[in-house]
C-alpha positions in Angstrom: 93.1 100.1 104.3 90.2 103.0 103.6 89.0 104.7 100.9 86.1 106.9 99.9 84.6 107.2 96.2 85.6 109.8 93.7 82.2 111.1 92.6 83.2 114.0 90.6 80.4 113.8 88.0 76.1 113.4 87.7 77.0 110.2 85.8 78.8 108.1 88.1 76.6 109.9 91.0 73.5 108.5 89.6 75.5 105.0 89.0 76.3 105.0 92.8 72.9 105.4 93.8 71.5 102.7 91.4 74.0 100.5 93.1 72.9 101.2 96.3 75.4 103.8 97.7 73.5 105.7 100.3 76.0 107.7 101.5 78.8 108.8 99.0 81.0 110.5 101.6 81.0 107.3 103.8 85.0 106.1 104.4 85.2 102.5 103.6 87.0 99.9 105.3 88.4 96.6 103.8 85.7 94.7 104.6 83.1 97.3 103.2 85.1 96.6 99.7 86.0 93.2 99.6 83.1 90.6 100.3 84.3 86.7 100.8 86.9 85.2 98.4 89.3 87.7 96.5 92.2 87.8 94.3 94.6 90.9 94.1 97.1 91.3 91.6 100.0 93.9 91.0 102.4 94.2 87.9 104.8 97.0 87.9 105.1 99.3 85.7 108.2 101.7 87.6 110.5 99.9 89.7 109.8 100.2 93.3 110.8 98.0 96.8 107.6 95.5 95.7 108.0 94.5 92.3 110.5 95.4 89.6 109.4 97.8 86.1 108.7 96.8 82.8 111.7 95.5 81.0 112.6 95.9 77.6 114.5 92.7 75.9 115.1 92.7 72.4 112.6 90.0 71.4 110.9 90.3 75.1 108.9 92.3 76.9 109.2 91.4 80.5 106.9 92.3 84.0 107.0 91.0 87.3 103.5 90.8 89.2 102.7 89.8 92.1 98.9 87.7 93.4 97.9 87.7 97.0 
């Protein structure tokens, strides 16, 4: 997994900086994001192969999610 930040305005530019972000074109790995212990969680919202869509009951709302 990569990524790269979205820094389309001065604002979150300036936040990036103060959080030490010294190169804002720089493609991140996994390990650049995600530091020791972590938690990821997904609930769908449209049906797809992982998890199902948000379903309507008549007294229930119901979502599946799914924690790694």
């Amino acid at each position: 997994m990569q990524c790269r930040l979205v820094l389309d305005t001065d604002e979150k530019r300036e936040r990036a900086v103060r959080m030490g972000v010294t190169d804002p074109r720089m493609i991140l790995s996994i390990e650049d994001m995600v530091k020791g212990d972590c938690l990821f969680a997904a609930t769908g919202v449209t049906t797809r192969a992982l998890v199902w869509g948000v379903k309507l009951r008549k007294y229930v709302i119901e979502t599946e999610t799914i924690v790694m």
